[in-house]
RORO-383877 format. One record per atom (N, C-alpha, C): residue in three letters; x, y, z. Coordinates in steps of 0.1 Angstrom, whole numbers, plus 5000, padded with zeros to 4 digits. Layout:
# RORO-383877
ALAXYZ...
***
This chain:
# RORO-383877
UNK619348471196UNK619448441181UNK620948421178UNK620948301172UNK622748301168UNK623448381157UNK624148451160UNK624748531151UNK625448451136UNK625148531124UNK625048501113UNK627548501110UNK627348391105UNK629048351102UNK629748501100UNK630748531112UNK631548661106UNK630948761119UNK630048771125UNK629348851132UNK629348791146UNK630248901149UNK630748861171UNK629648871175UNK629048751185UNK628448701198UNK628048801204UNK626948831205UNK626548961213UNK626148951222UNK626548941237UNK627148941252UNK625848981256UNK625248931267UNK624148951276UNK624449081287UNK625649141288UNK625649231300UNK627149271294UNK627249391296UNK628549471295UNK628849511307UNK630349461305UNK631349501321UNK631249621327UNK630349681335UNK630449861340UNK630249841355UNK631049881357UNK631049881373UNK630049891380UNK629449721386UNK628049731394UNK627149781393UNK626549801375UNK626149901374UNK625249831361UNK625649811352UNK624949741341UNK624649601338UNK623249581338UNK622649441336UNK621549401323UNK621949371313UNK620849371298UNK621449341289UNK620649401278UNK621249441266UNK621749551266UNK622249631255UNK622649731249UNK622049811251UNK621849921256UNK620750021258UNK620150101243UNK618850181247UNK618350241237UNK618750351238UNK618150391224UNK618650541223UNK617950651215UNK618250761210UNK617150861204UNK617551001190UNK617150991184UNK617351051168UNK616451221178UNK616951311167UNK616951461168UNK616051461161UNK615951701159UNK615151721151UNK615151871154UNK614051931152UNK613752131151UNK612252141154UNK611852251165UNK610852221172UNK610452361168UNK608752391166UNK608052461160UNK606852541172UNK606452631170UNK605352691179UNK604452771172UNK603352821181UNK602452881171UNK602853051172UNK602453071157UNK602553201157UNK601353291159UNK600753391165UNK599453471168UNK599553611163UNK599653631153UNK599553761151UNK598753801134UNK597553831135UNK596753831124UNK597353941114UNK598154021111UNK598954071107UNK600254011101UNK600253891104UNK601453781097UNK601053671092UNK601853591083UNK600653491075UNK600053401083UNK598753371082UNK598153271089UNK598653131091UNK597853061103UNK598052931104UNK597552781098UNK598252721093UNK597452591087UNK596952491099UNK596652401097UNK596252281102UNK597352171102UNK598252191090UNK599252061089UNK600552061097UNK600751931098UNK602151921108UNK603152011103UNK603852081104UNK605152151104UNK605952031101UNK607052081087UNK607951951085UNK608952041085UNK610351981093UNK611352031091UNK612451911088UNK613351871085UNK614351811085UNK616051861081UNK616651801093UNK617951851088UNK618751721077UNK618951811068UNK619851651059UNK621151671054UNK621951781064UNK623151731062UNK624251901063UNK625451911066UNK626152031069UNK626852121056UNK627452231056UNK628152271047UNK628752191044UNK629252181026UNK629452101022UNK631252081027UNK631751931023UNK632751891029UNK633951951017UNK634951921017UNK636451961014UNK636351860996UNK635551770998UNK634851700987UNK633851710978UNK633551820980UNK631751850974UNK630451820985UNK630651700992UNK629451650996UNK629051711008UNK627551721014UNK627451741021UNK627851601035UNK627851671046UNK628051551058UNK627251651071UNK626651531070UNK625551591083UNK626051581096UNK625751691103UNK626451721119UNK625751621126UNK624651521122UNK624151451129UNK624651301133UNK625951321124UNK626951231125UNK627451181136UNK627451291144UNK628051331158UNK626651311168UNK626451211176UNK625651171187UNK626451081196UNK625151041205UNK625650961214UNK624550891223UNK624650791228UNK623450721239UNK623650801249UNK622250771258UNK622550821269UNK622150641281UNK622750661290UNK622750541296UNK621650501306UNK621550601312UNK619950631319UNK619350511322UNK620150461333UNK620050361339UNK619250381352UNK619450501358UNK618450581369UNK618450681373UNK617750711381UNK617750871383UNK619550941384UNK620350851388UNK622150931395UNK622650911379UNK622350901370UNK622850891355UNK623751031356UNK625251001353UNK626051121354UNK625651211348UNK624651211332UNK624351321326UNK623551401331UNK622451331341UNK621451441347UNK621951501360UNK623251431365UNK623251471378UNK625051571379UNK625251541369UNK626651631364UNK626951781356UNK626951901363UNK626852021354UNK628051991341UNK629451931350UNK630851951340UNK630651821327UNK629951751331UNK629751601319UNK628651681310UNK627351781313UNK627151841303UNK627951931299UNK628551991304UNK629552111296UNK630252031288UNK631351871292UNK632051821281UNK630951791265UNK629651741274UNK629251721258UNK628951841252UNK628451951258UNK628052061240UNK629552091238UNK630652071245UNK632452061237UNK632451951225UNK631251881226UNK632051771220UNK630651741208UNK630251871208UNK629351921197UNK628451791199UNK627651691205UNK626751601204UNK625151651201UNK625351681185UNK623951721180UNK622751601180UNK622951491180UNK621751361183UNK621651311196UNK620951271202UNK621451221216UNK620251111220UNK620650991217UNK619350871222UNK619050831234UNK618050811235UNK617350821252UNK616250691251UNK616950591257UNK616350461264UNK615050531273UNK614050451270UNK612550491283UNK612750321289UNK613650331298UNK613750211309UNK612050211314UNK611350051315UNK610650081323UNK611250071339UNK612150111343UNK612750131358UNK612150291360UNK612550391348UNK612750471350UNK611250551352UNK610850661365UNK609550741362UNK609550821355UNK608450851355UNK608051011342UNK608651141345UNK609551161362UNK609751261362UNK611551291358UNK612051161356UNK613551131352UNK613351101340UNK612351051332UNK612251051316UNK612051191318UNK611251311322UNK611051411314UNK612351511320UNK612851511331UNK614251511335UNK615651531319UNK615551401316UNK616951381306UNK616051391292UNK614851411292UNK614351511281UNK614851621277UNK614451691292UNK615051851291UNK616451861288UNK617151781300UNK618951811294UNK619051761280UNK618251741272UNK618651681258UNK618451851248UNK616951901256UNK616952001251UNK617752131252UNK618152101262UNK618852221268UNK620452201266UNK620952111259UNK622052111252UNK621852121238UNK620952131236UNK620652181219UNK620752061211UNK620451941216UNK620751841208UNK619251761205UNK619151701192UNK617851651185UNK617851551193UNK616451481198UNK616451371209UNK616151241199UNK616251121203UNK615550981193UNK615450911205UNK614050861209UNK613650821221UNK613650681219UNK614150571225UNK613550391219UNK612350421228UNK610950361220UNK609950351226UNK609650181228UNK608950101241UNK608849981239UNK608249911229UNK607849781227UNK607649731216UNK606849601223UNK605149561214UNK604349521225UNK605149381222UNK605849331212UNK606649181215UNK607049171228UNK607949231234UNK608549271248UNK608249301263UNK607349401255UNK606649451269UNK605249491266UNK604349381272UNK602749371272UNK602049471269UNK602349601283UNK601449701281UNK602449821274UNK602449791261UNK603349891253UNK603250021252UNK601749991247UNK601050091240UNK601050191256UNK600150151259UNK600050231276UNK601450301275UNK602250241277UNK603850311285UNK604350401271UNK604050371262UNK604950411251UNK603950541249UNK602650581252UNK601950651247UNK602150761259UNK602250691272UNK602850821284UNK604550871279UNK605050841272UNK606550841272UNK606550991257UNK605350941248UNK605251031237UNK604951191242UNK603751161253UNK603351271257UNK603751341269UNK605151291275UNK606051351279UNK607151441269UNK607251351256UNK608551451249UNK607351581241UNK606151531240UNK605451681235UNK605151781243UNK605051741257UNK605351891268UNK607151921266UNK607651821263UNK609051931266UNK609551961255UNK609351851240UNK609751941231UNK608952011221UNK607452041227UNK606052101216UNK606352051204UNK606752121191UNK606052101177UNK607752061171UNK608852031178UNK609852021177UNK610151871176UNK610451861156UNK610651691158UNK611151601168UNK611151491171UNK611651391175UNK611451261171UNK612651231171UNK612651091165UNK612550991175UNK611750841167UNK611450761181UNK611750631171UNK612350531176UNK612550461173UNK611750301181UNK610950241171UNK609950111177UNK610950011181UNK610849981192UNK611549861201UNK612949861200UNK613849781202UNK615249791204UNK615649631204UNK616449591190UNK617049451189UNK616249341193UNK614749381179UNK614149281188UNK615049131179UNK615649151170UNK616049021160UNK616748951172UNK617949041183UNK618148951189UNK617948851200UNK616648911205UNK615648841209UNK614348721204UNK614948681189UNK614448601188UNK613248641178UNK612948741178UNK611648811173UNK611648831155UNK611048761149UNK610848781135UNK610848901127UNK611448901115UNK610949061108UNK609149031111UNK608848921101UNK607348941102UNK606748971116UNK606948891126UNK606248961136UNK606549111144UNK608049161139UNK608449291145UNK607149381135UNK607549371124UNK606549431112UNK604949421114UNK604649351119UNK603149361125UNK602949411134UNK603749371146UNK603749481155UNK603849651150UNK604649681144UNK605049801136UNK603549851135UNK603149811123UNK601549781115UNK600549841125UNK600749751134UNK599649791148UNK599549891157UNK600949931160UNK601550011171UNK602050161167UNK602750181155UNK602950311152UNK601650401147UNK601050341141UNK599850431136UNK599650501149UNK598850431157UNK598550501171UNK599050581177UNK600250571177UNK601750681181UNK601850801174UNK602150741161UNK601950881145UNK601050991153UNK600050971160UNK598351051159UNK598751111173UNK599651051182UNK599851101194UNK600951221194UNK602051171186UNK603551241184UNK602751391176UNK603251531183UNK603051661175UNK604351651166UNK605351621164UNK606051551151UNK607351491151UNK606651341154UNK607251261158UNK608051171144UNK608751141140UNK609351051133UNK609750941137UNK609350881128UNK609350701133UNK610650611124UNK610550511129UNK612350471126UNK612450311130UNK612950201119UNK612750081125UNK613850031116UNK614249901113UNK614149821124UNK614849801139UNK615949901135UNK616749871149UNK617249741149UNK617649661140UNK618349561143UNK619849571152UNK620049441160UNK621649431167UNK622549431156UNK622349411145UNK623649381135UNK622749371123UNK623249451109UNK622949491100UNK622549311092UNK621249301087UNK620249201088UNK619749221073UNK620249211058UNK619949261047UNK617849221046UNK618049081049UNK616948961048UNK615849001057UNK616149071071UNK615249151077UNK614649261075UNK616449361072UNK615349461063UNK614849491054UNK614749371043UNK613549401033UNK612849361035UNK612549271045UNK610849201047UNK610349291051UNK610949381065UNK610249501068UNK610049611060UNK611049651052UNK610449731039UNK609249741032UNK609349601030UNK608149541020UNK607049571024UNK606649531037UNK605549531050UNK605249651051UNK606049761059UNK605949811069UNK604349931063UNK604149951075UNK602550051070UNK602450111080UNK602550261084UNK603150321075UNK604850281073UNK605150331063UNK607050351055UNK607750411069UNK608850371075UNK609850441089UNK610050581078UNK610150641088UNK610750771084UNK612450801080UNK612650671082UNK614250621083UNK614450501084UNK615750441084UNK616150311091UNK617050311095UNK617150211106UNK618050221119UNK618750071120UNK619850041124UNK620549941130UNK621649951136UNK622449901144UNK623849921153UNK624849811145UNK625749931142UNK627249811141UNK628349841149UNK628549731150UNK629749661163UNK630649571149UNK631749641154UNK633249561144UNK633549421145UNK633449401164UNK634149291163UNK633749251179UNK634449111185UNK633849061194UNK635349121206UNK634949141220UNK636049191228UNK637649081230UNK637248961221UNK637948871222UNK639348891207UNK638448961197UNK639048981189UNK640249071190UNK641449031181UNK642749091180UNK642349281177UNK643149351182UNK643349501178UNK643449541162UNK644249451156UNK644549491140UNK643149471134UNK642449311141UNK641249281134UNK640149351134UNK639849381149UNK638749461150UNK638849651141UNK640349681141UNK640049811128UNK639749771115UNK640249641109UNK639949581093UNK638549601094UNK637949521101UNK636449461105UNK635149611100UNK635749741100UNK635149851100UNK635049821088UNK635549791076UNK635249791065UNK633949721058UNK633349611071UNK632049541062UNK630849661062UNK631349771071UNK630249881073UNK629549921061UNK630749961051UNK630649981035UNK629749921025UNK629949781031UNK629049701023UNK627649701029UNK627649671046UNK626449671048UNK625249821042UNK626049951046UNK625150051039UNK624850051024UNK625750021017UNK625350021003UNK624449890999UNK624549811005UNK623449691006UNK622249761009UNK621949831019UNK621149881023UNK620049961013UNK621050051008UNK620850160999UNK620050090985UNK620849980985UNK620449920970UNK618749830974UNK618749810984UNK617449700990UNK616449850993UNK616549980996UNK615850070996UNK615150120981UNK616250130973UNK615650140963UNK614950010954UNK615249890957UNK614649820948UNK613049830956UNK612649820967UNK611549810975UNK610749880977UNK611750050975UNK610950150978UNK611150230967UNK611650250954UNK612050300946UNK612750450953UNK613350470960UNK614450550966UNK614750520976UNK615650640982UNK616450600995UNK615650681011UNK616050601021UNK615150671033UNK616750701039UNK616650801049UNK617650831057UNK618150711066UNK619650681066UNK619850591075UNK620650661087UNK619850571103UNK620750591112UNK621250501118UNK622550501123UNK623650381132UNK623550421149UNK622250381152UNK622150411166UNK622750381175UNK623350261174UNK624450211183UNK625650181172UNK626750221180UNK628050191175UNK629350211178UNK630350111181UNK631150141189UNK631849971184UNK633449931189UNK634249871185UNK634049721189UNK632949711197UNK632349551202UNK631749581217UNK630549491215UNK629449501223UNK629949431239UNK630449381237UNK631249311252UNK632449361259UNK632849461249UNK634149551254UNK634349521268UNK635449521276UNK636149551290UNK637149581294UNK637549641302UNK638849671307UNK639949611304UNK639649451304UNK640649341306UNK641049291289UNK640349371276UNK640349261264UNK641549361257UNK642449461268UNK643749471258UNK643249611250UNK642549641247UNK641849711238UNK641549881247UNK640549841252UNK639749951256UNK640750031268UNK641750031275UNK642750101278UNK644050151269UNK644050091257UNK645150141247UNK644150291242UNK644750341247UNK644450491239UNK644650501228UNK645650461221UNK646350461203UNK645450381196UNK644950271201UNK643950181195UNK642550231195UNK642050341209UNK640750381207UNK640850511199UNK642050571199UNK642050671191UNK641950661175UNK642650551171UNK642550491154UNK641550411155UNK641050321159UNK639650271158UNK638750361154UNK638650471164UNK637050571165UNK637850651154UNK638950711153UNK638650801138UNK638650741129UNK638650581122UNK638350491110UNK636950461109UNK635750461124UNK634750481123UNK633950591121UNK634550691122UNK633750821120UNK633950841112UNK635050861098UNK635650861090UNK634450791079UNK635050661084UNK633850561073UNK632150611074UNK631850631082UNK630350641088UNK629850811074UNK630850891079UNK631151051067UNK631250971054UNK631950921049UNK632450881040UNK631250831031UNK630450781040UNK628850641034UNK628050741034UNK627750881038UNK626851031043UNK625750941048UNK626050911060UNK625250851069UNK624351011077UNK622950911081UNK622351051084UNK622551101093UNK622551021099UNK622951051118UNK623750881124UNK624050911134UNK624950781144UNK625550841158UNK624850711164UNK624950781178UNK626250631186UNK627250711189UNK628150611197UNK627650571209UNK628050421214UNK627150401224UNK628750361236UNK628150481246UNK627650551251UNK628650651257UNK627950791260UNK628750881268UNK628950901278UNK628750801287UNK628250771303UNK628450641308UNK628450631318UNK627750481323UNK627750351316UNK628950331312UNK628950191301UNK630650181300UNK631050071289UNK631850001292UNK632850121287UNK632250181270UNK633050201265UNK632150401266UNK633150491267UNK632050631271UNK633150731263UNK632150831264UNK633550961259UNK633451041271UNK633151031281UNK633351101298UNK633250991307UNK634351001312UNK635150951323UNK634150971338UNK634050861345UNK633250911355UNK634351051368UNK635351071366UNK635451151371UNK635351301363UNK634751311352UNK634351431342UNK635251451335UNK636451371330UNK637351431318UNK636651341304UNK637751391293UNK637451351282UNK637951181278UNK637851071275UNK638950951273UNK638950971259UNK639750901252UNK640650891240UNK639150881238UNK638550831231UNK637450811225UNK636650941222UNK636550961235UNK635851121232UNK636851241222UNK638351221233UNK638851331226UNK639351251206UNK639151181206UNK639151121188UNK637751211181UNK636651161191UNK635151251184UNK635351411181UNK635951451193UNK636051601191UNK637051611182UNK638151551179UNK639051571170UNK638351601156UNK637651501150UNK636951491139UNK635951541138UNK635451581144UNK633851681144UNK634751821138UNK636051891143UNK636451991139UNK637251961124UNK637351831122UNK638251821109UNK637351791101UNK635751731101UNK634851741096UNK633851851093UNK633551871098UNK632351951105UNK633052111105UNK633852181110UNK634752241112UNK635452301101UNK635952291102UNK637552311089UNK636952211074UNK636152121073UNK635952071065UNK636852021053UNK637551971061UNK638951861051UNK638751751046UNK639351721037UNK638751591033UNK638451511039UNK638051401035UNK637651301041UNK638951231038UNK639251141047UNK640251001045UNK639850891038UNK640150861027UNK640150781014UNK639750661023UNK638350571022UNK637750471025UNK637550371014UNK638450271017UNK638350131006UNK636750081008UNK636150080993UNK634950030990UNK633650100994UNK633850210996UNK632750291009UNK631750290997UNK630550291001UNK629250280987UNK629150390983UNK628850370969UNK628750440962UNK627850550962UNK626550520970UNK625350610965UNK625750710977UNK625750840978UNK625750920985UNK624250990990UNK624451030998UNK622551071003UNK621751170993UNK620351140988UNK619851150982UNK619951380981UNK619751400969UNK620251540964UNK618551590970UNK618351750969UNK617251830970UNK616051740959UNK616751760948UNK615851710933UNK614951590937UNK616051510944UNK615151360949UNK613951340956UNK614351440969UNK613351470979UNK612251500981UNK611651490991UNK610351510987UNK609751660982UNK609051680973UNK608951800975UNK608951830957UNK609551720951UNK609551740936UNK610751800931UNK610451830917UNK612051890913UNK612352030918UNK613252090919UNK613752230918UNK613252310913UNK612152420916UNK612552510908UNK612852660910UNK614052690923UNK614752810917UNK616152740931UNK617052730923UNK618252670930UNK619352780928UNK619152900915UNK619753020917UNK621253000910UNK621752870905UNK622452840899UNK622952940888UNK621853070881UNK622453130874UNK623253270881UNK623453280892UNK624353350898UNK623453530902UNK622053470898UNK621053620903UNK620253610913UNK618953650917UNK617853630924UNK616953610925UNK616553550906UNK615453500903UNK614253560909UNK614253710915UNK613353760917UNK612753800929UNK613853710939UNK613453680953UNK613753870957UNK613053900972UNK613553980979UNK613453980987UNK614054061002UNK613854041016UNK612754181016UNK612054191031UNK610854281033UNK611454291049UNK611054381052UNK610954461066UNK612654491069UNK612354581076UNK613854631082UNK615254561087UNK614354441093UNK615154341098UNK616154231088UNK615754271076UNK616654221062UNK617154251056UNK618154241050UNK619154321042UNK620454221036UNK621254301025UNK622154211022UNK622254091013UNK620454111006UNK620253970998UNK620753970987UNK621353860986UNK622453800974UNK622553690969UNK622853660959UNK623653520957UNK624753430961UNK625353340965UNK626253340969UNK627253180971UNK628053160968UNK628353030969UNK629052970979UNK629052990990UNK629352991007UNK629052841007UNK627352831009UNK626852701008UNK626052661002UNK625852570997UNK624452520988UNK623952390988UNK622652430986UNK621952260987UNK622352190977UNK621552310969UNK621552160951UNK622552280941UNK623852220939UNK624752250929UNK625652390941UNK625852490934UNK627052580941UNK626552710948UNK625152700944UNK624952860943UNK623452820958UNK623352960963UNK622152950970UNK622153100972UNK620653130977UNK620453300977UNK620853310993UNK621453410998UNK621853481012UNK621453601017UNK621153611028UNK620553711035UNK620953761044UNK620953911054UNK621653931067UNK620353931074UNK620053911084UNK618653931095UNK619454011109UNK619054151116UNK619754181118UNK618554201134UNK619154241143UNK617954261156UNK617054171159UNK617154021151UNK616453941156UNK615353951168UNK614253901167UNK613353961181UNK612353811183UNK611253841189UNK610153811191UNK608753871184UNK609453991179UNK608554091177UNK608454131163UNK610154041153UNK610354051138UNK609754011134UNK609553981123UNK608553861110UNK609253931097UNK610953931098UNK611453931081UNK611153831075UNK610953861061UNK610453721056UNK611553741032UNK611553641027UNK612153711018UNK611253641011UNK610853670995UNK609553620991UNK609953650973UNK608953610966UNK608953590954UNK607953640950UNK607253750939UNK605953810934UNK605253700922UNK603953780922UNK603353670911UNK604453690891UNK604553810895UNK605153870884UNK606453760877UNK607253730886UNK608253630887UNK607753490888UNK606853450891UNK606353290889UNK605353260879UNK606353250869UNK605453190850UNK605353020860UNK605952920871UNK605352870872UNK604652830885UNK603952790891UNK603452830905UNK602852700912UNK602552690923UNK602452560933UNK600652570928UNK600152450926UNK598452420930UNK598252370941UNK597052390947UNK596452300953UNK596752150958UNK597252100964UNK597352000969UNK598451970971UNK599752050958UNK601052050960UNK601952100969UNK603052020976UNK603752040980UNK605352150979UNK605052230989UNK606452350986UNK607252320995UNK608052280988UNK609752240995UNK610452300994UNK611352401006UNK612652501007UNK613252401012UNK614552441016UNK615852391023UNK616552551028UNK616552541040UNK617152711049UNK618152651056UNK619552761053UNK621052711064UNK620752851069UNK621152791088UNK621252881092UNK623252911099UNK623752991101UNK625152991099UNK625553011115UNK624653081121UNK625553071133UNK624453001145UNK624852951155UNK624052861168UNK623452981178UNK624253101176UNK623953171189UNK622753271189UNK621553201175UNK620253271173UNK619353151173UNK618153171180UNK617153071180UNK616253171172UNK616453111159UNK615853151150UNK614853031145UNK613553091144UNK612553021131UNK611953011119UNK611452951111UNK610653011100UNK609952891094UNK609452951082UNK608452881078UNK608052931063UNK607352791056UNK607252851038UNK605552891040UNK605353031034UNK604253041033UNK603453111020UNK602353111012UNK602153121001UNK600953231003UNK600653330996UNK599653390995UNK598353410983UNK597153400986UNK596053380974UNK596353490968UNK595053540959UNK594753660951UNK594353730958UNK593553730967UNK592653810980UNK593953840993UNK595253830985UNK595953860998UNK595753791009UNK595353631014UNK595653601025UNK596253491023UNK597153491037UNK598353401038UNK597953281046UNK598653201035UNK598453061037UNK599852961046UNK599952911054UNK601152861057UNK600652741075UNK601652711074UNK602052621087UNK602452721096UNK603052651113UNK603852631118UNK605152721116UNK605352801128UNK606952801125UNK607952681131UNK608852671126UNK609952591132UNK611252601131UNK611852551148UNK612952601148UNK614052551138UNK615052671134UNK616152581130UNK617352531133UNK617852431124UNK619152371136UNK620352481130UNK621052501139UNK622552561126UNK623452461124UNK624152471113UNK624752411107UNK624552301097UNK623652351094UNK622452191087UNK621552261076UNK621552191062UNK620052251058UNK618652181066UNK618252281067UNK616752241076UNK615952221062UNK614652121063UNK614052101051UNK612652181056UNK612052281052UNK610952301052UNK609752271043UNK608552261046UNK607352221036UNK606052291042UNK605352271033UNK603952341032UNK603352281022UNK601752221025UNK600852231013UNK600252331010UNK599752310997UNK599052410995UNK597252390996UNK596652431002UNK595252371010UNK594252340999UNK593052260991UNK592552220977UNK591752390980UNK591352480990UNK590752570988UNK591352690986UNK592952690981UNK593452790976UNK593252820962UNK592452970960UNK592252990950UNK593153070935UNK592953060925UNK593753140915UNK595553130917UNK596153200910UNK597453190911UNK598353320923UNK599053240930UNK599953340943UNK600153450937UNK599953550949UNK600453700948UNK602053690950UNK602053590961UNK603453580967UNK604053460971UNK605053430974UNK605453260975UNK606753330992UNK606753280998UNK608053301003UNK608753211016UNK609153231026UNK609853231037UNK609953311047UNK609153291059UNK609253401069UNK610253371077UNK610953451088UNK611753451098UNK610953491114UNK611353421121UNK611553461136UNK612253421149UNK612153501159UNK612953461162UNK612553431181UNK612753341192UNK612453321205UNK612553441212UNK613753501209UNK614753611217UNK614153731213UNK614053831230UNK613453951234UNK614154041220UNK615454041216UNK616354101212UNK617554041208UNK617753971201UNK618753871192UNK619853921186UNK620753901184UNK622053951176UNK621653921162UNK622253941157UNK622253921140UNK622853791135UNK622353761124UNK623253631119UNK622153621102UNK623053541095UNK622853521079UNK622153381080UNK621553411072UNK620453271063UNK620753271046UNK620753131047UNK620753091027UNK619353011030UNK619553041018UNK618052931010UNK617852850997UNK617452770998UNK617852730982UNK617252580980UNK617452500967UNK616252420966UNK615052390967UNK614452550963UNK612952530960UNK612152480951UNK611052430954UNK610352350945UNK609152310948UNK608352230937UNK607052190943UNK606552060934UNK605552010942UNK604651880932UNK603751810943
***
């Protein structure tokens, strides 16, 4: 497909030593992974998927929030010797280099035992996976392969989102919105029924495509759970000064975006930049990609801008085995990488401002109120507890507090202390305190931060009848540093008005250390 005026030639193979032949590789969106709870003494189990989502970190030096998911990366997984699976020190640089998203190409080169291989290292660096699954335009027997590739990531990541993304650039292959979008139509439903909770994610265009992605908008059945496309600045031919200006059509392309979300869909879906990096043809030889001063101001004007747009997630391509990486194949860090780590701490971290972005769009990511789940109703804003309390031993310390917050300044805080396997603190609301209360069919939407990484902690919203029995989902894990979105229906055979509304806790570990939870933007509809 010929690239649209303004938009660099996108190169059939990138320069990597004896090593890469294609396109662009695929890659894979995160998430928080859920398990069953057994103990008839704790609230019961539903039937419905477990929803969790993370949408974004303590807020920034600006008010806004900026999601840790900002911080990803491809993985190259070109074969089984892929430095990431076969390197302890290249995983130790990445959890340095904080990579909370991590996309994972399903090559058909590769077997089921090296896909479920760099499964595991995805999980076992703590990072949310986003798998490209094939796409039957492409590859015939899709369904077949894509439906063994689902039911590899539900043995290793159980009830633990994952994001998957349908096909990979097919626009530049020639492939129509309409016919990507029918394929879509055809192929995901079947997947949706396979994935234990899977999020789906399209179009994946090579270069941000406004005319594409509304047709697919318009179409798509089911709605992506997101939308996805890669930006690339500039061509490896292009001048150093040009290719940093060039960052700035990013601005426009997202807020284009935003504005074609809402005319189509009357709101916004989460967007991710699955690929992204300074030009798709990059090589040793284009002047560029050995100036360290140039990869170093490049990549912090893209991460910068990327924060700046509250992009949901974006995964730089690649950390490995490719032209352009943030580990070196002899295991150090290159400018690039050490620029990411820079800014994950100046972001993410210390939370400083942001660096003033010419034209960056306007719409910031959608508030709690928007979300699914309906409006607010107890955000805690008047500086009390609206009633809330913690229960069991394992809780204490419950407050108000303005640390962090979803929707406005305020959110309620808790200490959980001896974490276990064996806890079920939970903090909850009485009927006494709810003049207004969730029905039947409606949806209960929390939002839970958790504050420190070194607890694998879970939980889950759960509601109780008049008869005392507890109604609820799934636990699921949460991420730290992120509000996690939790939900629950309420089932059409719950009867009368709740005894109780609340939030349970748990935890993987025999014996856990302690660590604080907030909660906040409750609501229902």
């Amino acid at each position: 497909m010929i690239p649209t005026p303004g938009q660099p030639r996108r190169k059939k193979g990138l320069l990597i030593p004896a090593l890469i032949a294609g396109l662009i590789v695929i890659v894979l969106l995160a998430g928080a992974s859920a398990w069953f709870l057994a103990n008839r003494n704790q609230p019961g189990q539903g039937n419905q998927t477990p929803s969790v989502t993370p949408t974004g970190s303590a807020p920034n030096g600006n008010g806004q929030a900026i999601s840790p998911f900002l911080f990803g990366t491809n993985l190259g997984l070109y074969d089984a010797q892929d430095q990431v699976l076969t390197s302890a020190t290249t995983r130790q640089l990445l959890q340095q280099l904080h990579m909370r998203i991590i996309r994972m190409p399903s090559r058909r080169s590769l077997n089921d035992t090296t896909v479920a291989q760099a499964a595991q290292v995805i999980k076992n660096l703590g990072a949310t996976p986003l798998v490209v699954l094939h796409g039957e335009e492409k590859t015939p027997n899709a369904l077949a392969e894509d439906t063994a590739i689902v039911k590899i990531m539900n043995d290793v990541f159980g009830h633990n989102i994952v994001y998957y993304e349908y096909s990979n650039e097919d626009d530049l292959a020639g492939i129509s919105a309409d016919r990507y979008t029918t394929s879509w139509n055809k192929m995901v439903p079947q997947l949706k029924q396979l994935a234990l909770n899977g999020q789906f994610i399209g179009p994946v265009n090579y270069h941000y495509d406004g005319k594409y992605l509304g047709a697919f908008l318009q179409n798509a059945n089911p709605r992506p759970d997101a939308i996805s496309w890669h930006e690339y600045a500039c061509d490896s031919s292009w001048s150093a000064s040009r290719c940093i200006t060039e960052i700035g059509d990013w601005n426009t392309h997202i807020a284009n975006a935003r504005s074609l979300m809402q005319t189509d869909l009357g709101k916004e879906l989460p967007i991710m930049i699955t690929e992204w990096n300074y030009a798709p043809n990059a090589n040793p030889n284009d002047g560029k990609l050995t100036d360290s001063n140039f990869m170093s101001t490049w990549t912090t004007k893209a991460i910068q801008t990327l924060a700046a747009n509250h992009i949901f997630a974006a995964m730089q391509y690649s950390c490995t085995n490719g032209a352009i990486t943030l580990i070196s194949n002899d295991d150090t860090l290159t400018a690039q990488g050490q620029a990411l780590e820079a800014q994950y701490k100046n972001i993410i971290v210390d939370k400083n401002q942001l660096t003033p972005i010419a034209n960056a769009a306007s719409q910031a990511t959608p508030t709690a109120a928007n979300e699914p789940g309906g409006p607010v109703v107890f955000s805690f804003e008047d500086g009390g507890l609206s009633g809330w309390s913690g229960h069991s031993q394992g809780i204490s310390n419950v407050q108000n507090t303005t640390s962090v917050a979803k929707d406005g300044s305020h959110s309620l805080e808790a200490s959980l202390s001896n974490t276990s396997s064996k806890n079920f603190p939970y903090l909850s609301i009485g009927s006494a305190n709810l003049s207004n209360y969730p029905k039947p069919g409606q949806t209960i939407t929390a939002y839970v931060y958790l504050s420190s990484n070194s607890v694998n902690l879970q939980a889950k919203v759960f509601i109780v009848d008049g008869d005392y029995k507890w109604h609820s989902d799934r636990m699921v894990t949460l991420t730290a540093g992120t509000w996690n979105r939790l939900s629950y229906t309420v089932p059409q055979s719950f009867n009368g008005q709740p005894s109780q509304l609340g939030i349970q806790f748990n935890s993987t570990t025999s014996n856990g250390p302690g660590c604080n939870v907030f909660i906040d933007a409750i609501g229902w509809s």
